[in-house]
mmCIF file of the N, C-alpha and C atoms, coordinates in Angstrom:
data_MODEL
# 
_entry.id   MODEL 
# 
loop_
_atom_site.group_PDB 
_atom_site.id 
_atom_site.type_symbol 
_atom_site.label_atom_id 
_atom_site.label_alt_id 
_atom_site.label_comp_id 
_atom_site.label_asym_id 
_atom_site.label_entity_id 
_atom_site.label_seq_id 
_atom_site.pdbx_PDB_ins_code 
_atom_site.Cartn_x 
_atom_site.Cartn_y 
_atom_site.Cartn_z 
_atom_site.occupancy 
_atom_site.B_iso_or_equiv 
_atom_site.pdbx_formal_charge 
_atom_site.auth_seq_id 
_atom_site.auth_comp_id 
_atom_site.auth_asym_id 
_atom_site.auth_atom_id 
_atom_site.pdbx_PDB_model_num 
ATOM 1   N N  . UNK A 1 1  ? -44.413 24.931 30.635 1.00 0.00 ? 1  UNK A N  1 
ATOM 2   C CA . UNK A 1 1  ? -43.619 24.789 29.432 1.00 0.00 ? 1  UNK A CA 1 
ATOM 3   C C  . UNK A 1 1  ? -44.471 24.153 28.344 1.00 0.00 ? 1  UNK A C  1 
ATOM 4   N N  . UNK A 1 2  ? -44.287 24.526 27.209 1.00 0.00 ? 2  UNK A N  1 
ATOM 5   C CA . UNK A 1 2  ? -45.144 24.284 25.963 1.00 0.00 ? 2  UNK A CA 1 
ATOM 6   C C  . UNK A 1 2  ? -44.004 23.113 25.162 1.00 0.00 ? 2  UNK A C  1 
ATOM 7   N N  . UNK A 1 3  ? -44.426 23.067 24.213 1.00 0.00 ? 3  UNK A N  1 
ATOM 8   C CA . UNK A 1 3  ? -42.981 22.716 23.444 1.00 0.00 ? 3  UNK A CA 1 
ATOM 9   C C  . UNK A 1 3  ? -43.046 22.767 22.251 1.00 0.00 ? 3  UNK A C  1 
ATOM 10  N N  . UNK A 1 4  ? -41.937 23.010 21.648 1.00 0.00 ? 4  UNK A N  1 
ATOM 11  C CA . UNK A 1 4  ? -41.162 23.351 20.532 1.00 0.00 ? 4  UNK A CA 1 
ATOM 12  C C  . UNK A 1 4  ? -41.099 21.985 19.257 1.00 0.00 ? 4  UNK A C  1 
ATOM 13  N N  . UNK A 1 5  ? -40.818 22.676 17.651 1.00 0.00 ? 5  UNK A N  1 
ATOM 14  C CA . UNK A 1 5  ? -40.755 21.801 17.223 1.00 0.00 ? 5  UNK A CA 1 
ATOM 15  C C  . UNK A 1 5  ? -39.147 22.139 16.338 1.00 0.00 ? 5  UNK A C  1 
ATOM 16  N N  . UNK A 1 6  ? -38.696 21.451 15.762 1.00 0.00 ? 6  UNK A N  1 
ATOM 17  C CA . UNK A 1 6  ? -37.463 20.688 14.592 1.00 0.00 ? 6  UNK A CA 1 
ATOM 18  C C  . UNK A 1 6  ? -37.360 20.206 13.660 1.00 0.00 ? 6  UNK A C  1 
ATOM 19  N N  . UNK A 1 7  ? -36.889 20.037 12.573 1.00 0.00 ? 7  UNK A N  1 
ATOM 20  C CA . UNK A 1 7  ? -36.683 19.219 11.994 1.00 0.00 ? 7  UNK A CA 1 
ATOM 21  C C  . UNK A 1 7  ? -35.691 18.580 11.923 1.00 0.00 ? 7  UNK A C  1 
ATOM 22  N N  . UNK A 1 8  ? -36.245 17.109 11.539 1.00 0.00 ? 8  UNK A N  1 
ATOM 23  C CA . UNK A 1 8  ? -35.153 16.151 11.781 1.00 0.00 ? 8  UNK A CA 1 
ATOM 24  C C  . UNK A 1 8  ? -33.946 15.938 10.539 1.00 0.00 ? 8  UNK A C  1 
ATOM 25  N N  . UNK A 1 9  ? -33.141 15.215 10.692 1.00 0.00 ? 9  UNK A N  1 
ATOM 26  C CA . UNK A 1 9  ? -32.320 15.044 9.297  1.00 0.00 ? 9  UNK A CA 1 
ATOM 27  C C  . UNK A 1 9  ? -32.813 14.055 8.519  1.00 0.00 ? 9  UNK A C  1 
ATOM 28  N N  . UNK A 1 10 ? -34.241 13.360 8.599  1.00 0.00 ? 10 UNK A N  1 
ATOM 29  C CA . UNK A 1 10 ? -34.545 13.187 7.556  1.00 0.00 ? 10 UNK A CA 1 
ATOM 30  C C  . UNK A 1 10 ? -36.336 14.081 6.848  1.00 0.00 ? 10 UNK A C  1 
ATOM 31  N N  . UNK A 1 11 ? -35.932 15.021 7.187  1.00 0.00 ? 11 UNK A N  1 
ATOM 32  C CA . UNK A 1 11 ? -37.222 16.393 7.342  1.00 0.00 ? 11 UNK A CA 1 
ATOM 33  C C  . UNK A 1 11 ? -38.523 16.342 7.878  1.00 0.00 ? 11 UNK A C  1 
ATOM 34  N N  . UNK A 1 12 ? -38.429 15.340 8.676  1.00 0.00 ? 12 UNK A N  1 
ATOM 35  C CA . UNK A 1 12 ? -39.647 15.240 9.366  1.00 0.00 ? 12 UNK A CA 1 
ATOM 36  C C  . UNK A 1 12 ? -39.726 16.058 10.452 1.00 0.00 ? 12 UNK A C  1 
ATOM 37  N N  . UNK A 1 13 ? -41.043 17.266 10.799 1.00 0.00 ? 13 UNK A N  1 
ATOM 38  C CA . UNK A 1 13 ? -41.224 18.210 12.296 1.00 0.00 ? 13 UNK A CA 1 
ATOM 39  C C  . UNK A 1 13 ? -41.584 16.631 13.077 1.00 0.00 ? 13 UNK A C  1 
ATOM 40  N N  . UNK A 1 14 ? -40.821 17.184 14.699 1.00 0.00 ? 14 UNK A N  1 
ATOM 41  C CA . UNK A 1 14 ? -40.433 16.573 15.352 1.00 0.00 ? 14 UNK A CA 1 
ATOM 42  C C  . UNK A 1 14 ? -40.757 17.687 16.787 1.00 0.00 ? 14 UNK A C  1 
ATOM 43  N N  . UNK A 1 15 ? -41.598 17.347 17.787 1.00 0.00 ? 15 UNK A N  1 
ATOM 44  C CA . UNK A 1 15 ? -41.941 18.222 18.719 1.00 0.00 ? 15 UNK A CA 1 
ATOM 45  C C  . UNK A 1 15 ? -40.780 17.569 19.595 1.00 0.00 ? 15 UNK A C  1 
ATOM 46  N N  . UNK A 1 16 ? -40.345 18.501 20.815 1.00 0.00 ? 16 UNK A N  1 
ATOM 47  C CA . UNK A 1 16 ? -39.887 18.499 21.960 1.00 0.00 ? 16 UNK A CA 1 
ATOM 48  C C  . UNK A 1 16 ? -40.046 19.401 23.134 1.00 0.00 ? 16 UNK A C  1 
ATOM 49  N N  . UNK A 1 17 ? -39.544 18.984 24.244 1.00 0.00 ? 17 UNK A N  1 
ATOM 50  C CA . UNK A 1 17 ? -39.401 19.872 25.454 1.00 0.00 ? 17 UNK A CA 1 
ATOM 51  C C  . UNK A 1 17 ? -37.907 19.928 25.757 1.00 0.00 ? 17 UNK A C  1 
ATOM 52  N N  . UNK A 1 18 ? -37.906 20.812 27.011 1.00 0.00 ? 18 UNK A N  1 
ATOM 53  C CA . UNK A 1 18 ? -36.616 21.532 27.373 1.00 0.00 ? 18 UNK A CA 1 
ATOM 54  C C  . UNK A 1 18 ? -36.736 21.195 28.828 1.00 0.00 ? 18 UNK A C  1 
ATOM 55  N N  . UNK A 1 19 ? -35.819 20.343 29.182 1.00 0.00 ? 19 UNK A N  1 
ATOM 56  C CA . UNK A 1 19 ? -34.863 20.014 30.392 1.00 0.00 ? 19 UNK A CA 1 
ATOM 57  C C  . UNK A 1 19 ? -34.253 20.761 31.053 1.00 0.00 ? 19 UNK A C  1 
ATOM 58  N N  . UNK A 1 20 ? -33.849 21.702 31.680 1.00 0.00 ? 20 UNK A N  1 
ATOM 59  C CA . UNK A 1 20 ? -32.982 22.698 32.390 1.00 0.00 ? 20 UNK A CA 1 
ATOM 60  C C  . UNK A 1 20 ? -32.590 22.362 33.429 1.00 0.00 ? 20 UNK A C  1 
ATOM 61  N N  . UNK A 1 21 ? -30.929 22.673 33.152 1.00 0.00 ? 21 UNK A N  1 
ATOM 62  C CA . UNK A 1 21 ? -30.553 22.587 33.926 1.00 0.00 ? 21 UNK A CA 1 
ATOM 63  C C  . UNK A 1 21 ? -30.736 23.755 35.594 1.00 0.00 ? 21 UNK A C  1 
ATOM 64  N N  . UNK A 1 22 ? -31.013 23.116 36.891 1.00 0.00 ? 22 UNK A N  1 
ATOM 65  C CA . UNK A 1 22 ? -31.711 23.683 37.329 1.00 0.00 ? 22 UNK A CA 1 
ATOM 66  C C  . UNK A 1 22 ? -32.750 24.188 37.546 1.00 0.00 ? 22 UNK A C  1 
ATOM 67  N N  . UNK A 1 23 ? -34.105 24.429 36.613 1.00 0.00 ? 23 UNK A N  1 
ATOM 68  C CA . UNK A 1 23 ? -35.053 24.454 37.025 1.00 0.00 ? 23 UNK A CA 1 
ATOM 69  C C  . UNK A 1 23 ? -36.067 23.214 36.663 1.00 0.00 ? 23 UNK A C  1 
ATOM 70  N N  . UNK A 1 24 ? -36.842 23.603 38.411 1.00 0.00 ? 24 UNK A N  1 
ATOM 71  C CA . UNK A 1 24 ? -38.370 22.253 38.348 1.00 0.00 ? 24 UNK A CA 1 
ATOM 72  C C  . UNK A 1 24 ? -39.572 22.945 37.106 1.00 0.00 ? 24 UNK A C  1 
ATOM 73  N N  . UNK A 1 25 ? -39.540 21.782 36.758 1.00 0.00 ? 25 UNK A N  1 
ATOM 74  C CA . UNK A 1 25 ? -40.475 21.736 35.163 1.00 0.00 ? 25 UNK A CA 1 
ATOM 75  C C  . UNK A 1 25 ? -41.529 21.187 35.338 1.00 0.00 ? 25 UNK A C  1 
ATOM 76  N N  . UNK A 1 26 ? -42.483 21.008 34.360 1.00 0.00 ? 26 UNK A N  1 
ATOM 77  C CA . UNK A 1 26 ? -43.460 20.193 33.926 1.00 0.00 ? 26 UNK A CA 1 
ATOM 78  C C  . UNK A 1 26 ? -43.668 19.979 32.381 1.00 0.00 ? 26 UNK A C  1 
ATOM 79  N N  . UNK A 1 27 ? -42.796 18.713 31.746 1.00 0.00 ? 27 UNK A N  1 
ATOM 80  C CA . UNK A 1 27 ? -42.588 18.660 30.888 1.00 0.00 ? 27 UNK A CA 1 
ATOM 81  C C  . UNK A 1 27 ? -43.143 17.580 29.941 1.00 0.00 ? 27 UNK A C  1 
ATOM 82  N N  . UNK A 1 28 ? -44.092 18.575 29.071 1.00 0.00 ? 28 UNK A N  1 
ATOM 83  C CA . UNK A 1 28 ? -45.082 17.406 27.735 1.00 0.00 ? 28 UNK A CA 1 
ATOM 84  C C  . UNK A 1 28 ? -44.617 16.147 27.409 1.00 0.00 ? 28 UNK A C  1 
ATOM 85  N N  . UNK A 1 29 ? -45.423 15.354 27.536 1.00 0.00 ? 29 UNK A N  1 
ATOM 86  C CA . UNK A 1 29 ? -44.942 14.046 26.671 1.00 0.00 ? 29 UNK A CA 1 
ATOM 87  C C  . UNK A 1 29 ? -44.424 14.788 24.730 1.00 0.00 ? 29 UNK A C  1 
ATOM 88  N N  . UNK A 1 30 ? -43.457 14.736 24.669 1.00 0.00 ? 30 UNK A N  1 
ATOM 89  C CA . UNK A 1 30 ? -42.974 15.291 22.961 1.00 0.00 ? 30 UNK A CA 1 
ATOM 90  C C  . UNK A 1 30 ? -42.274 13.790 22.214 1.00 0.00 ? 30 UNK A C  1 
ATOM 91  N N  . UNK A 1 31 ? -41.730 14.176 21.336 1.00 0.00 ? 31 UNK A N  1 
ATOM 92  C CA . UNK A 1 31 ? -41.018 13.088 20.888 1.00 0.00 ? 31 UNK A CA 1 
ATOM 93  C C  . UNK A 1 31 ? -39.935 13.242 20.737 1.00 0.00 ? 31 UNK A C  1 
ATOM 94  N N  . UNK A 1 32 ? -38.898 14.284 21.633 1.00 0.00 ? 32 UNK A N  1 
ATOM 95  C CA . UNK A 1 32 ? -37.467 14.394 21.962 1.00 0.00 ? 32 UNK A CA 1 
ATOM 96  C C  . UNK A 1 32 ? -37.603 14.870 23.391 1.00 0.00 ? 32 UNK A C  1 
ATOM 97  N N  . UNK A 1 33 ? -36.677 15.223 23.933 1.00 0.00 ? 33 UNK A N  1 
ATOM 98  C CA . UNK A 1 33 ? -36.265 16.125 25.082 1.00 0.00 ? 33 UNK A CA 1 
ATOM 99  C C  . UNK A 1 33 ? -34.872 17.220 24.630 1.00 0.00 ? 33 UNK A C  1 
ATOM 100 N N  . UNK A 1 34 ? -35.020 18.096 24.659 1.00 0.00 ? 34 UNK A N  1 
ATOM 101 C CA . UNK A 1 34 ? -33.763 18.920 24.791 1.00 0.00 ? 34 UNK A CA 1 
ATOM 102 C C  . UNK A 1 34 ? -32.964 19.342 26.227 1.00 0.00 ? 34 UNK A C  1 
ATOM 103 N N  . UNK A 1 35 ? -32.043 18.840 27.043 1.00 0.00 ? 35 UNK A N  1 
ATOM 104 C CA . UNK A 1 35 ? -31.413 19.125 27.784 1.00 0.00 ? 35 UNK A CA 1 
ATOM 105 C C  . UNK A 1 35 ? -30.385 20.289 27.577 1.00 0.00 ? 35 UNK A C  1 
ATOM 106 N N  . UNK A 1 36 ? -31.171 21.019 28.487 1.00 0.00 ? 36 UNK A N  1 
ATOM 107 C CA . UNK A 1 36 ? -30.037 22.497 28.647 1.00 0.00 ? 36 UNK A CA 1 
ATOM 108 C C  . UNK A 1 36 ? -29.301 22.887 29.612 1.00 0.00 ? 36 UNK A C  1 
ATOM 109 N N  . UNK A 1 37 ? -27.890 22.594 29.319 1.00 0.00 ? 37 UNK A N  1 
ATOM 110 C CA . UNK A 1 37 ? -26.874 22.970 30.460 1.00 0.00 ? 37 UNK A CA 1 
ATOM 111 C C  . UNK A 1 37 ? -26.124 24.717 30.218 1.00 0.00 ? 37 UNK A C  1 
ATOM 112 N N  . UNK A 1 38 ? -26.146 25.528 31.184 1.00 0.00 ? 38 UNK A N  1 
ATOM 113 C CA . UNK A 1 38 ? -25.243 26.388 31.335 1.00 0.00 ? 38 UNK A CA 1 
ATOM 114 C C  . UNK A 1 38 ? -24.228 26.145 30.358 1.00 0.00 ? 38 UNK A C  1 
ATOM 115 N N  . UNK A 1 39 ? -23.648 27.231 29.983 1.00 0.00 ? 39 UNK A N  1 
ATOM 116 C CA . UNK A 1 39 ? -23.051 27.318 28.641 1.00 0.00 ? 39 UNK A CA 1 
ATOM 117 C C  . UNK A 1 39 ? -22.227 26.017 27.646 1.00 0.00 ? 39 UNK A C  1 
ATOM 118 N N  . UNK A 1 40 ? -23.402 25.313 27.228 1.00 0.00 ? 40 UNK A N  1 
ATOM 119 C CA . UNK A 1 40 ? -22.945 23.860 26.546 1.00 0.00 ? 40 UNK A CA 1 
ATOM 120 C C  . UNK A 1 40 ? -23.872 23.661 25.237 1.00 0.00 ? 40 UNK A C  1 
ATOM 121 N N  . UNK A 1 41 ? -23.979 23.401 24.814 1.00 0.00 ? 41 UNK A N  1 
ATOM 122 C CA . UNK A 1 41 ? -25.054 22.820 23.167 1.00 0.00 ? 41 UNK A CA 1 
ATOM 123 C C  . UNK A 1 41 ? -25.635 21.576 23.515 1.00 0.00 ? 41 UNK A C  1 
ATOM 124 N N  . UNK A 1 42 ? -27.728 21.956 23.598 1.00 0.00 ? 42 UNK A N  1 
ATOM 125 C CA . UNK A 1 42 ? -28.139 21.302 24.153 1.00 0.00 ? 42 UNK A CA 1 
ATOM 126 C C  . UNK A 1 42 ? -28.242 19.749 23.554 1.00 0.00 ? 42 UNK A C  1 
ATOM 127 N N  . UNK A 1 43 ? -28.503 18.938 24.188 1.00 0.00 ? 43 UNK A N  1 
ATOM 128 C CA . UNK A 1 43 ? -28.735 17.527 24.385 1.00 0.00 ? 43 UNK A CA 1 
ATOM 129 C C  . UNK A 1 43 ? -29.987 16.879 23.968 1.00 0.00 ? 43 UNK A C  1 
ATOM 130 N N  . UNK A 1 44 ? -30.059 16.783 22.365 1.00 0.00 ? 44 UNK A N  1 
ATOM 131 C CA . UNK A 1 44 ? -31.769 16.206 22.016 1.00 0.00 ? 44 UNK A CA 1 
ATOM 132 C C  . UNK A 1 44 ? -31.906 14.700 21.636 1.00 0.00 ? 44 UNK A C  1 
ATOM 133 N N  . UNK A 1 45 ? -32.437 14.175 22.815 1.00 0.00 ? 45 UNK A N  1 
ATOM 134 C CA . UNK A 1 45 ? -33.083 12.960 22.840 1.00 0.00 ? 45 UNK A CA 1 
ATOM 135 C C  . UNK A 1 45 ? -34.177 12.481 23.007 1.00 0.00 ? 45 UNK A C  1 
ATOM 136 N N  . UNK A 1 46 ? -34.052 11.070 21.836 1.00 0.00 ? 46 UNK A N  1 
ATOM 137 C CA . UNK A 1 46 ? -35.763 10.376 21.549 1.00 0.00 ? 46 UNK A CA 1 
ATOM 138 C C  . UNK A 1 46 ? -36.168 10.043 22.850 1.00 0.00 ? 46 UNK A C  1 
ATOM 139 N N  . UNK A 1 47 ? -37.711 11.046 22.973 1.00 0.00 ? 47 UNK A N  1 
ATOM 140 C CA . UNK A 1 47 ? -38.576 10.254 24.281 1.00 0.00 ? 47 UNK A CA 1 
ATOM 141 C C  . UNK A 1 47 ? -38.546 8.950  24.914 1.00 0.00 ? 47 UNK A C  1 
ATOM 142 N N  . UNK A 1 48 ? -38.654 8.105  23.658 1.00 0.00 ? 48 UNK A N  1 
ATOM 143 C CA . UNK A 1 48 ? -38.205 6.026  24.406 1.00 0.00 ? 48 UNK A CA 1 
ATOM 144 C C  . UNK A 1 48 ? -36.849 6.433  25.716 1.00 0.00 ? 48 UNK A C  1 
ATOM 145 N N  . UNK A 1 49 ? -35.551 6.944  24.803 1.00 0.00 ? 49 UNK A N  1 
ATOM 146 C CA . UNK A 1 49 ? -34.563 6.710  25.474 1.00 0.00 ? 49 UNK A CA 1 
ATOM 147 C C  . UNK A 1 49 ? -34.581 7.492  27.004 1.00 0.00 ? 49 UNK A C  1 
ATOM 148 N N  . UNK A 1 50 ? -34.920 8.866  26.507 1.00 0.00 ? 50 UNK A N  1 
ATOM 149 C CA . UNK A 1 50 ? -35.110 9.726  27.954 1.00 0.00 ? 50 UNK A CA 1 
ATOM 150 C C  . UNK A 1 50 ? -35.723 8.984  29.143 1.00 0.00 ? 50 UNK A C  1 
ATOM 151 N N  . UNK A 1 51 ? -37.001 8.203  28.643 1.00 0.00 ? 51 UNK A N  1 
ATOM 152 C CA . UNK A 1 51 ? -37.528 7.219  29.934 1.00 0.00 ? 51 UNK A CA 1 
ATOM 153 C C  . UNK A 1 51 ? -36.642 6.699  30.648 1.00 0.00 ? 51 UNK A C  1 
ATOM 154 N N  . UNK A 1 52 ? -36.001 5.573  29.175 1.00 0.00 ? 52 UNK A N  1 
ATOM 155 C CA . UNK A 1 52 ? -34.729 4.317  29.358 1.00 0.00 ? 52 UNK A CA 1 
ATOM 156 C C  . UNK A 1 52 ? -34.165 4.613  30.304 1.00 0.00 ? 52 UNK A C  1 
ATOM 157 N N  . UNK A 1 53 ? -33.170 5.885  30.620 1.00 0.00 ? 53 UNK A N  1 
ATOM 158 C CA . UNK A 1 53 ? -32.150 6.310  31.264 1.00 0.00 ? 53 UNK A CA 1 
ATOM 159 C C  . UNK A 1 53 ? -32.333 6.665  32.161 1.00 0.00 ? 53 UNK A C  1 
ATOM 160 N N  . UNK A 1 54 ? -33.660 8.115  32.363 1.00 0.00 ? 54 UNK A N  1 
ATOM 161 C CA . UNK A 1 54 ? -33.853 8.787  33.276 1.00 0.00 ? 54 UNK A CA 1 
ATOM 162 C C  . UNK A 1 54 ? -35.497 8.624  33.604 1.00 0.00 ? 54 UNK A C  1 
ATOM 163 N N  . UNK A 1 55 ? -35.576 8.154  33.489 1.00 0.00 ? 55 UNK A N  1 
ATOM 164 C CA . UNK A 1 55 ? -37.425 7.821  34.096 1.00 0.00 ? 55 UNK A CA 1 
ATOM 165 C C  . UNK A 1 55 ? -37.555 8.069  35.124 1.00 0.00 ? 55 UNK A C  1 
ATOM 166 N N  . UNK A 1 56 ? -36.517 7.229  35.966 1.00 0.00 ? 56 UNK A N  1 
ATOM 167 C CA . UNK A 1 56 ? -36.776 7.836  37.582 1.00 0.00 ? 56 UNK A CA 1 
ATOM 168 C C  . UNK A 1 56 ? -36.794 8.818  38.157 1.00 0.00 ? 56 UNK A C  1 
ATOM 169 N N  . UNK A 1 57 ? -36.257 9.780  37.418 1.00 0.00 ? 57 UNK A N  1 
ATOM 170 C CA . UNK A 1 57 ? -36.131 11.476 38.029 1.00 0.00 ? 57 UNK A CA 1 
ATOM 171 C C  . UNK A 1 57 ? -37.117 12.276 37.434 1.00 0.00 ? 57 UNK A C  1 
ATOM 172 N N  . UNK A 1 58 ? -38.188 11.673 36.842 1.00 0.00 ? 58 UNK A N  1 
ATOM 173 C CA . UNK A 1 58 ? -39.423 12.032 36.316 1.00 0.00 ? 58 UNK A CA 1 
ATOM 174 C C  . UNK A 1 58 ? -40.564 11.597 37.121 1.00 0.00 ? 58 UNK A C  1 
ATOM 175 N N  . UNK A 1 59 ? -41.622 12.382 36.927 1.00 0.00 ? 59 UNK A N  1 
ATOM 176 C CA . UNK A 1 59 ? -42.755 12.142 38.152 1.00 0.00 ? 59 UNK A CA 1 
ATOM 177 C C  . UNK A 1 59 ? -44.132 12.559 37.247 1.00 0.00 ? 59 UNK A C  1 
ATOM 178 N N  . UNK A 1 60 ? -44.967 11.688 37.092 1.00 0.00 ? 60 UNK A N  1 
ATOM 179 C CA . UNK A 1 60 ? -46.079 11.396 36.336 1.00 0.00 ? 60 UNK A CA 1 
ATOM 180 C C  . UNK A 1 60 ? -46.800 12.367 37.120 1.00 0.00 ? 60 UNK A C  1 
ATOM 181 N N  . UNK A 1 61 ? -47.323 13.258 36.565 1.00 0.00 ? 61 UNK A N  1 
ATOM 182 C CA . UNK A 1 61 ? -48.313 14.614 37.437 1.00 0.00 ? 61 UNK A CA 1 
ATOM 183 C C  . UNK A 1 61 ? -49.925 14.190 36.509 1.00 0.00 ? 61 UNK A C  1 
ATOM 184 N N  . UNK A 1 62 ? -50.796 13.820 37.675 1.00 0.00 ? 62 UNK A N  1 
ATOM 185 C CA . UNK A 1 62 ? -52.008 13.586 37.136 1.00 0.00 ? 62 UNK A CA 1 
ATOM 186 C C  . UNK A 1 62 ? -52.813 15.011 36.763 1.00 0.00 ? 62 UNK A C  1 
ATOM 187 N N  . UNK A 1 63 ? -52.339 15.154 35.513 1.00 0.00 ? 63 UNK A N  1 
ATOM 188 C CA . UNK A 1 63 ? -53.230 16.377 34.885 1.00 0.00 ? 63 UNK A CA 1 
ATOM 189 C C  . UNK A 1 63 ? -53.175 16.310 33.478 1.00 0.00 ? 63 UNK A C  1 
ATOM 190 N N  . UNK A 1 64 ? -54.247 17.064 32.814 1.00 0.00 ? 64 UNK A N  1 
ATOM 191 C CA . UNK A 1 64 ? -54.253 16.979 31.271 1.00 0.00 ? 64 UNK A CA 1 
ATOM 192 C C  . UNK A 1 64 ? -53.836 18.294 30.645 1.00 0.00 ? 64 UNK A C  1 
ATOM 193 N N  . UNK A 1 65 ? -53.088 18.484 29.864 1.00 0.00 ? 65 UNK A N  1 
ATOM 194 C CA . UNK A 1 65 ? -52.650 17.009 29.113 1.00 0.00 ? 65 UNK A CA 1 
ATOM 195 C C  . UNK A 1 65 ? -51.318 16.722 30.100 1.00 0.00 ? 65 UNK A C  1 
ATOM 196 N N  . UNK A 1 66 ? -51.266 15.594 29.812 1.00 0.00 ? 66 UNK A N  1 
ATOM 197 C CA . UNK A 1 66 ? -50.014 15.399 30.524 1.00 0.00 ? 66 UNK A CA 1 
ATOM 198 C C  . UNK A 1 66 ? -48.774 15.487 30.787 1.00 0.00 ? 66 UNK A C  1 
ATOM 199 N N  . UNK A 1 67 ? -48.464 15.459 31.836 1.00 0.00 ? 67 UNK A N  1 
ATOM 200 C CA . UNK A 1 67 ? -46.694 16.027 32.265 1.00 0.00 ? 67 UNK A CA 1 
ATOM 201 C C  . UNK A 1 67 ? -46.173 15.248 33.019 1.00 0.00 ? 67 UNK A C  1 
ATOM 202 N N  . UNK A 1 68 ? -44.433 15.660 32.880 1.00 0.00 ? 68 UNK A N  1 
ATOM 203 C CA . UNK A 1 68 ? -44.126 15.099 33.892 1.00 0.00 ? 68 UNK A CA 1 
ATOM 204 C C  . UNK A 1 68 ? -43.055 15.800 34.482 1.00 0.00 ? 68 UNK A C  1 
ATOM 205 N N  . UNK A 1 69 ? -43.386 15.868 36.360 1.00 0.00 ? 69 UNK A N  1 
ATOM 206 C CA . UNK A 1 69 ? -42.543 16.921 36.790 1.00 0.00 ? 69 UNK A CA 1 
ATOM 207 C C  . UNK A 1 69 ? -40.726 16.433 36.643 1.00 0.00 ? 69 UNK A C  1 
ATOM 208 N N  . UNK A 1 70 ? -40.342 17.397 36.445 1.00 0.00 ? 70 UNK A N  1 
ATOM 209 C CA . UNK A 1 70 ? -38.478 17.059 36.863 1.00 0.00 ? 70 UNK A CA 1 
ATOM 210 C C  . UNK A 1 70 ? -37.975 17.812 37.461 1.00 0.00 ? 70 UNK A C  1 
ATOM 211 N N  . UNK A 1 71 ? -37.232 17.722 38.758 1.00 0.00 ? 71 UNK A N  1 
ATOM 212 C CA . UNK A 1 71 ? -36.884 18.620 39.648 1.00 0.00 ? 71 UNK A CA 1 
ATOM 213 C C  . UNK A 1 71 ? -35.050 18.431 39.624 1.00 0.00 ? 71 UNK A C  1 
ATOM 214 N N  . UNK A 1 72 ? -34.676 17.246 39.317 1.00 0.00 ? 72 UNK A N  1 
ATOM 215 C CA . UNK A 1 72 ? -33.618 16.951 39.695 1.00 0.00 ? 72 UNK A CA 1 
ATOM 216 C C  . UNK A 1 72 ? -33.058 16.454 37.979 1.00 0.00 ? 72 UNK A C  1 
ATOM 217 N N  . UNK A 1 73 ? -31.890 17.346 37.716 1.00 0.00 ? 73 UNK A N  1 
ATOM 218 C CA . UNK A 1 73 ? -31.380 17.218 36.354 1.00 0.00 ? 73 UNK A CA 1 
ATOM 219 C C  . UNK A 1 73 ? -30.302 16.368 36.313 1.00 0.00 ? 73 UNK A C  1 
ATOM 220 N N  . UNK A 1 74 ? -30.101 15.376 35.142 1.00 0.00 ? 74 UNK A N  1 
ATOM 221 C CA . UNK A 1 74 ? -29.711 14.396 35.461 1.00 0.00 ? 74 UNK A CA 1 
ATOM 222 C C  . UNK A 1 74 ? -27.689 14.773 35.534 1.00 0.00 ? 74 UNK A C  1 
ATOM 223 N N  . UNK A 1 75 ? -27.588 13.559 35.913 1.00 0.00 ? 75 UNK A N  1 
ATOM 224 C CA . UNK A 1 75 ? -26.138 13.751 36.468 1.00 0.00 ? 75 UNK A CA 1 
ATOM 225 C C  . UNK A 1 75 ? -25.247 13.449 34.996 1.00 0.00 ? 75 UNK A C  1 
ATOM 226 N N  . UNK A 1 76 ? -23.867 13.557 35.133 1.00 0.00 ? 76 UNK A N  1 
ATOM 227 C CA . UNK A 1 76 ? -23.146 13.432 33.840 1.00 0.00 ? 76 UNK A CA 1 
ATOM 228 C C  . UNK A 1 76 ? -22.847 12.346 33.335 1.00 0.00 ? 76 UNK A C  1 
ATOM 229 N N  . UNK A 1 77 ? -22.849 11.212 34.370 1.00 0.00 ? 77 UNK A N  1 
ATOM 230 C CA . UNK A 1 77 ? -23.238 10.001 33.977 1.00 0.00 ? 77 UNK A CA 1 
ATOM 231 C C  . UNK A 1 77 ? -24.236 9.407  33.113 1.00 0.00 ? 77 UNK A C  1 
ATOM 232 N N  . UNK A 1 78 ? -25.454 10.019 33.727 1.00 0.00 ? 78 UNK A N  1 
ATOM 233 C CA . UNK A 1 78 ? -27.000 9.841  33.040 1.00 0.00 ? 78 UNK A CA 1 
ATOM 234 C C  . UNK A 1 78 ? -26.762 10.661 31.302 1.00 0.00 ? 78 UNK A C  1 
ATOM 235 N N  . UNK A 1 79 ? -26.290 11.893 31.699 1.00 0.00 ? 79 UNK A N  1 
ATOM 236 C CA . UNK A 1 79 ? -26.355 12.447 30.119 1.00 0.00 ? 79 UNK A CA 1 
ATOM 237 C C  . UNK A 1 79 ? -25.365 12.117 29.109 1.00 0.00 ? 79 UNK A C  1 
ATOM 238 N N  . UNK A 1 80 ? -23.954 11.176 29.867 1.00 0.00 ? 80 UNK A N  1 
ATOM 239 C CA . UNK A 1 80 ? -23.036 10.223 28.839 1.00 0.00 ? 80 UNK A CA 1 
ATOM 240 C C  . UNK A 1 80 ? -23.938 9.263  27.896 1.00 0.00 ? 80 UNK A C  1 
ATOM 241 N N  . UNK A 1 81 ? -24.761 8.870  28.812 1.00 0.00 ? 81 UNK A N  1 
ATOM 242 C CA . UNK A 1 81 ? -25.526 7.460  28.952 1.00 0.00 ? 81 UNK A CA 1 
ATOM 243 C C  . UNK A 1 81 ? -27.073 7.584  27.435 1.00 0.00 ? 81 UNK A C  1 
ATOM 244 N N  . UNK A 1 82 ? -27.199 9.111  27.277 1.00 0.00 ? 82 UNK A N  1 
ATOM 245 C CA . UNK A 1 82 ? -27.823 9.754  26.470 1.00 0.00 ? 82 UNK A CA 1 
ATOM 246 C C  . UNK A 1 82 ? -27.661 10.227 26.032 1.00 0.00 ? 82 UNK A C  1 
ATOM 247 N N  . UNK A 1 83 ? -26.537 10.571 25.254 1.00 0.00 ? 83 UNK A N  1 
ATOM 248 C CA . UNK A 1 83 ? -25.622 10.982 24.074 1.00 0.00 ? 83 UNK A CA 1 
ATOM 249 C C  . UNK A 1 83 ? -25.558 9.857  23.511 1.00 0.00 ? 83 UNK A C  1 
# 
């Protein structure tokens, strides 16, 4: 996975990656995450917080540039918690 960019609401491009629901990733350090659930409007959150919440279901993969694997998408708790 590569990643994508946005603009923000105050017009600044803003890179991110994509979370899926269901599939194992390897996902760029960006400066959002987009979480994508089966038919829902995805979920874009600042990198700090994505750690905050869900760090643990992330896995530091020693390679360049760097990633990090996610196999396990977070629960609805976790994505209340990141909204």
């Amino acid at each position: 996975m590569t990643h994508l960019a946005f603009e923000d609401p105050q017009g600044r491009l803003q890179s991110y990656s994509v979370w899926g629901e269901g599939v194992d990733s390897l996902l760029p350090k960006t400066d959002a995450v987009a979480f994508m659930r089966h038919d829902k409007q995805p979920l874009i959150v600042d990198w700090q917080k994505v750690i905050d919440v869900v760090g643990g279901l992330m896995e530091e993969v020693d390679i360049y540039p760097l990633r990090f694997r996610v196999r396990t998408f977070p629960s609805d708790e976790q994505l209340a918690r990141l909204n």
